[in-house]
N, C-alpha and C positions, 0 to 999 in steps of 0.2 A: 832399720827394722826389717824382719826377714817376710819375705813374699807368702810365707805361710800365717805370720800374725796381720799384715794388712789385709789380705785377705776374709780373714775369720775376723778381723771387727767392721769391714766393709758388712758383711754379712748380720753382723751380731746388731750394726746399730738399726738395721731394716724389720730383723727377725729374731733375736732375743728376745729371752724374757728380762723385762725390766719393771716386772710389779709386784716381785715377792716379797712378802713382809718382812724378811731379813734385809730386803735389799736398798730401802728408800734412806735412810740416815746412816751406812756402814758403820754403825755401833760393834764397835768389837763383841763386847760382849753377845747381841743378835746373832752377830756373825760366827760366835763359835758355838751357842748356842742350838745353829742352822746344824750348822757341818755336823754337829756332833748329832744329829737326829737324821740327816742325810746318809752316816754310813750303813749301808745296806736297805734304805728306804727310800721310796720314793716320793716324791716333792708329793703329789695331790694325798699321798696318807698322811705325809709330816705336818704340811700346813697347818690343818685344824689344831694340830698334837701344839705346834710352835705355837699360836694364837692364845691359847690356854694356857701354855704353861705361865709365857709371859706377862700374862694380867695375874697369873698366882705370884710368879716371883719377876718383878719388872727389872728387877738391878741385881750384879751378882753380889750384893752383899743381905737382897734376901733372899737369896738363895742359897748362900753358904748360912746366913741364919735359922733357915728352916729345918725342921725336924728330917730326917732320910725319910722317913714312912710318908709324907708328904711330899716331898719328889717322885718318892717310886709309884703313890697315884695318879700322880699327874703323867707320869709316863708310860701307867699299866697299858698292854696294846697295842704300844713301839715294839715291843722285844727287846732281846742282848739288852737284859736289864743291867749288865757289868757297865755299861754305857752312862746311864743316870747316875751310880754310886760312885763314877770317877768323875761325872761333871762337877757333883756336890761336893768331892773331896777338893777336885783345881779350885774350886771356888773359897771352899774355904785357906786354899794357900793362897790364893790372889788377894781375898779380903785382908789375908792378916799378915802376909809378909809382903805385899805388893802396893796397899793402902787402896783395895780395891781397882786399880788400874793396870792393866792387861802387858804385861813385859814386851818388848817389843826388839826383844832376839828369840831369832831360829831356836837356838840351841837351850836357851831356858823353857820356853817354850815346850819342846820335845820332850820334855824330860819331867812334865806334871803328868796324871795319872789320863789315860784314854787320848793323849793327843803324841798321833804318830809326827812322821815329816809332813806327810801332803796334809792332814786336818793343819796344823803350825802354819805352815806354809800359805795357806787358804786364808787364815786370819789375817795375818804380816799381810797378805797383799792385797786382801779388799779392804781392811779398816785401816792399814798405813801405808797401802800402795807402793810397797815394799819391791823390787821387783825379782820376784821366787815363785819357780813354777810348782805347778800341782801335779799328781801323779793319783787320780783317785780312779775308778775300775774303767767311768766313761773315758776318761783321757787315753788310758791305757791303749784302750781300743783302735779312739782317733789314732794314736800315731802308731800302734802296729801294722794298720793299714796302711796310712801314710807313706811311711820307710817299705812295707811289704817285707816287718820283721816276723817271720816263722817262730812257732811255740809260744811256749805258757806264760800270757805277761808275769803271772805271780813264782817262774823260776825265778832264782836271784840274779842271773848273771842275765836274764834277756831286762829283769826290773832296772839293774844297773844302766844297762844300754840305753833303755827308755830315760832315765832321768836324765843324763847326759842329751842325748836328744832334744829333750823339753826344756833346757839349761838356753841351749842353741836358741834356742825359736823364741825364748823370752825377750819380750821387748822392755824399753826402759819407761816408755809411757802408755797411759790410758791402761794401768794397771788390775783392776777391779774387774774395768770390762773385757778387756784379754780373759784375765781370771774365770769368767763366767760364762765367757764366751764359748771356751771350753768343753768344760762342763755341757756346755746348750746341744753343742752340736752332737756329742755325744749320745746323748739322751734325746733329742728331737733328731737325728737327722742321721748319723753315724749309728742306727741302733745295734742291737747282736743279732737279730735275724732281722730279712729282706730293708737294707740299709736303701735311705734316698737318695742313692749317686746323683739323679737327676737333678735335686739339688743343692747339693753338698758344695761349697766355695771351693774346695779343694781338690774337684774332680778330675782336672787337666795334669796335676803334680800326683797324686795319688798312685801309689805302685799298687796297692791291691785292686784297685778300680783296671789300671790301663793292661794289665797282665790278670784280669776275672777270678780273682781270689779272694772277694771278698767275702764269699760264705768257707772259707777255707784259714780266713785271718780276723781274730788273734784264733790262736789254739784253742780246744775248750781244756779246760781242767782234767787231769785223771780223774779217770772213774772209780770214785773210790766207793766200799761196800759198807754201808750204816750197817753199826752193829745196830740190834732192836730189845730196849730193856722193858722188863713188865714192871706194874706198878696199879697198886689198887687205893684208890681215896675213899673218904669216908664222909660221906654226907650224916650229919646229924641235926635235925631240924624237930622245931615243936610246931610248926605251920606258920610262924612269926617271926622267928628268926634263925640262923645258921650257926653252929660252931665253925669258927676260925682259929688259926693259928700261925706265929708266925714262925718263918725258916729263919734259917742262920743266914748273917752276912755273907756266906763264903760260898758259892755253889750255884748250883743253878739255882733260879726265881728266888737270888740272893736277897733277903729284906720282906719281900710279898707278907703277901697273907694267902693260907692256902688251905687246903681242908687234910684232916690228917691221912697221912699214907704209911702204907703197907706195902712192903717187899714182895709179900708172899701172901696169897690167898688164906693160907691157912695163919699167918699170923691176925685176917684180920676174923678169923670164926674166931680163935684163941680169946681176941681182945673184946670181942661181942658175948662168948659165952661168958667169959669175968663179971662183963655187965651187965651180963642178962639180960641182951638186947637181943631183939627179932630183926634180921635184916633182910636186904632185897636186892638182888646183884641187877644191875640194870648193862644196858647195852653198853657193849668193849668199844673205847676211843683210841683214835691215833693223831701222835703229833710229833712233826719233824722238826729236829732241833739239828745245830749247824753238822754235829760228829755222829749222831744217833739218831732211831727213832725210836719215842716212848708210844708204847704200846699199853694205856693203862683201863682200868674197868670200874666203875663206878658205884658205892653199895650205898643203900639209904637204908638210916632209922629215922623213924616218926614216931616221936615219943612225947605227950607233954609236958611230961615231966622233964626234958630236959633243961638243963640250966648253963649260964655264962653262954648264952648264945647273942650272937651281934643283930639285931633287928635287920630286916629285911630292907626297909629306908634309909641304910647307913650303908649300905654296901657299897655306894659311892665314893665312900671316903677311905675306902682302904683299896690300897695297889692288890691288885689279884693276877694271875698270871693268865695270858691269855686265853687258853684252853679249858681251865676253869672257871673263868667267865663265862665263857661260850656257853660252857657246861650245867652251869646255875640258870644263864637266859632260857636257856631252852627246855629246865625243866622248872621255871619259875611258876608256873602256874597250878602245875602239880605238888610244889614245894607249897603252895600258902593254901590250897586247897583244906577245908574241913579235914579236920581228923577221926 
């Protein structure tokens, strides 16, 4: 075992975390369930998110049985909603060509919908103690400092070198907790800015630490420039309840339910004058998405004559995308207000 893994489980068995709800019975399923709610999120927002889903669907075979619109509620509020509609799709390949039992090669693995090498990888070695290293954004970091490797973990040729690396340093036992271990230090201890050398296990081997690079390593990302697109929604409310609608599978807030939009200001006068509706442009919202920001503005009718509207006590049960959530909370009181 290399002096970098005794190290970091010396450490992990004192100062880990060992009480997240993924982690008390390594249930595969749990366990991919985590991962896949962990990329790009952090553990105190997932938790509740993970607790919920899995009292809605406890096994993946209810969760490949459930309806998508039912998943994607459960998951409204995570974001990269493309993440929910590939959980529900692996699931439904695991229930029905797998007999519900989680395959237990890398390489089939890799190859269901949302599950790269490091999410596979992370599975294989905390629910079959597999021994396959992870490569997920905190690891990255650990060992660019570590080695005191220069530029952008997410180039391919420095990704490449890090795997290889991590290959190195994997041990044959105490798999899980290696695994998590990881992960911990990264996220507790290894963070991206003002990192805890002081108590970091790996402070004395560390190239970035003993040569003071550590606000200097990993590289940040090129700066790249969001484009910014406009976009105007359409509240339509009788004080009782809201029109919804839902998008297409394919696209952003693929599945949701969402209030209708408009490209253009003027298509949405066009679509008001048809209906001879009185509208009310309300204050311009912003919301950053991973390649762009939507720049969009908000218009209300109050009519009570409107009809097919989804009551105001059901809103719960339909997936909404975040920002229009946000958007309905904050003008709910004004939405059910007298007419």
């Amino acid at each position: 075992m290399s002096d970098f893994a005794k190290n970091l489980l010396t450490w992990f068995r004192h100062n880990g975390r060992k009480a997240l709800p993924w982690q008390q019975d390594h249930d595969p399923y749990k366990v991919w369930v985590s991962e896949i709610m962990l990329q790009q999120t952090q553990v105190r927002t997932v938790i509740p998110y993970f607790e919920r889903f899995l009292q809605a669907f406890p096994t993946i075979h209810d969760l490949a049985d459930a309806p998508l619109n039912d998943v994607l509620t459960h998951w409204a509020g995570l974001g990269y909603y493309a993440r929910a509609r590939n959980l529900h799709k692996t699931a439904n390949i695991i229930a029905r060509d797998y007999k519900g039992k989680f395959p237990k090669k890398l390489q089939t693995l890799v190859e269901m919908p949302g599950l790269g090498r490091s999410t596979a990888s992370a599975i294989l070695a905390i629910a079959f103690r597999q021994p396959l290293p992870i490569l997920d954004g905190n690891v990255k970091r650990v060992l660019t400092r570590y080695f005191g490797i220069n530029g952008h973990p997410g180039d391919k040729k420095i990704e490449m070198h890090l795997w290889e690396k991590a290959e190195q340093l994997m041990p044959t036992k105490e798999i899980p907790s290696y695994t998590q271990a990881t992960m911990d230090l990264g996220a507790m201890i290894c963070t991206p800015k003002s990192p805890s050398c002081f108590l970091c296990p790996m402070q004395k081997s560390c190239v970035a630490f003993k040569e003071g690079t550590t606000a200097e390593i990993p590289a940040p990302k090129p700066k790249v420039h969001y484009p910014t697109k406009t976009a105007f929604f359409l509240i339509l409310t009788d004080g009782n309840g809201i029109y919804l609608e839902q998008r297409p599978q394919k696209g952003i807030w693929g599945g949701l339910w969402c209030l209708p939009e408009f490209n253009r200001f003027e298509d949405l006068r066009q679509w008001c004058s048809l209906k001879r509706q009185t509208f009310e442009v309300l204050e311009e919202r912003m919301h950053l998405f991973t390649h762009y920001r939507l720049r969009f503005t908000p218009a209300l009718i109050k009519n009570k004559a409107l009809r097919n509207l989804t009551p105001f006590s059901e809103l719960k049960n339909y997936g909404l995308p975040a920002p229009i959530k946000r958007l309905l909370d904050d003008l709910k009181d004004g939405l059910i207000a007298e007419l």
